[in-house]
C-alpha positions in Angstrom: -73.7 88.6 20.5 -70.5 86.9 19.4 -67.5 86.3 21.7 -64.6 88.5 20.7 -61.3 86.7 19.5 -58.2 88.1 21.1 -55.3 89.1 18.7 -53.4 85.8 19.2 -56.3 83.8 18.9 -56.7 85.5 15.2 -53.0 85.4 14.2 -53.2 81.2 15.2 -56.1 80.8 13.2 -54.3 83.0 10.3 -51.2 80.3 10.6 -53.4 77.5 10.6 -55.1 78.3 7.7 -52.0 79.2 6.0 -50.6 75.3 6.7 -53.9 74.1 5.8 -53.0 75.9 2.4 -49.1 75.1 2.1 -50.0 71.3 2.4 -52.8 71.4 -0.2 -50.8 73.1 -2.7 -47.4 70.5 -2.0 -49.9 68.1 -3.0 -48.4 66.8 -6.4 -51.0 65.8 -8.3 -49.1 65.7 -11.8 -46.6 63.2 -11.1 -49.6 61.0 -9.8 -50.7 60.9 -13.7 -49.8 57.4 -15.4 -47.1 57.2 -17.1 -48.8 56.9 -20.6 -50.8 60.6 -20.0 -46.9 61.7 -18.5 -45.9 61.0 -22.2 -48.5 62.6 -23.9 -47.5 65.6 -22.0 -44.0 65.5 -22.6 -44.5 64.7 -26.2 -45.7 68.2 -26.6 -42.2 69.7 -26.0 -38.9 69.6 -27.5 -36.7 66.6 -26.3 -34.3 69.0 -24.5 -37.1 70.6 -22.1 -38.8 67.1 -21.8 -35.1 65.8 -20.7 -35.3 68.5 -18.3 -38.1 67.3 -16.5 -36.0 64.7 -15.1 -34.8 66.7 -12.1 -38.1 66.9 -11.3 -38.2 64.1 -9.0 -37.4 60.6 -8.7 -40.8 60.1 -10.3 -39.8 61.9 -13.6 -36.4 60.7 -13.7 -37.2 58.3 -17.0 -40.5 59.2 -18.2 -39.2 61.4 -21.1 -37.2 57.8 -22.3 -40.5 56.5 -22.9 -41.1 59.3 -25.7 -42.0 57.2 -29.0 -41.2 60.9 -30.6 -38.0 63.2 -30.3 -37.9 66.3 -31.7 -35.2 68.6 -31.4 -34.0 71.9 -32.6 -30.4 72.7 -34.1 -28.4 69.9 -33.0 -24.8 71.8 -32.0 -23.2 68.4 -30.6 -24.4 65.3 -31.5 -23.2 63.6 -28.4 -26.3 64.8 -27.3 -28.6 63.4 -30.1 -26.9 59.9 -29.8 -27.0 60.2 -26.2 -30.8 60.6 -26.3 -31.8 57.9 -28.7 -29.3 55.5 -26.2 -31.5 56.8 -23.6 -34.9 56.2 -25.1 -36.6 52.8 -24.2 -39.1 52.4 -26.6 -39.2 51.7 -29.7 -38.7 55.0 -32.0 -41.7 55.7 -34.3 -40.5 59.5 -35.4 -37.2 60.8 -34.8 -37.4 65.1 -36.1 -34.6 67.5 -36.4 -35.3 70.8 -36.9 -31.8 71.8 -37.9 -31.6 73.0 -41.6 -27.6 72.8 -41.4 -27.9 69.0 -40.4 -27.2 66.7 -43.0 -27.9 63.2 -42.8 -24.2 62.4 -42.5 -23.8 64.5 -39.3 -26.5 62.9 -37.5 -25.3 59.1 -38.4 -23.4 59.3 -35.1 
């Protein structure tokens, strides 16, 4: 016949599971990707919300800068757009703008 557990006994094996759980889940496997599969991630979104995986962590501070591609939507100040393509350090292969109100004048800068 099994012994019966008191209620603290249960309620510290209910917290020790639960840490056993929290530090399993903290676990950050994504950032522990290379940085090449990092970019093929990041390529699949718009420059702005790859940029904004930078306050990520320290890790994904300047992954998106490795993006061969920027894409972005309508471009409302191109202080952003150059300050992008400064950023990047790679080589650009494909530079998109989705804005149809962009001419190639206004994106010179």
């Amino acid at each position: 016949m099994p012994m019966e557990q008191s209620g603290g006994e249960v309620a510290a094996k209910r917290v020790k599971a639960s840490e056993d759980h929290a530090s399993a889940s903290d676990e950050d496997r994504l950032s522990a990707l290379p940085d090449d599969v990092l970019v093929l991630i990041l390529l699949r979104l718009y420059t702005k919300d790859a940029v904004r995986t930078s306050v990520l962590s320290r890790r994904w501070r300047h992954v998106w800068t490795l993006l061969p591609v920027l894409r972005f939507g309508v471009v409302r100040d191109s202080r952003y757009l150059s300050s992008a393509l400064s950023a990047s350090e790679v080589p650009l292969r494909n530079l998109h703008v989705g804005d149809p109100n962009a001419s190639p004048e206004s994106l010179a800068a």
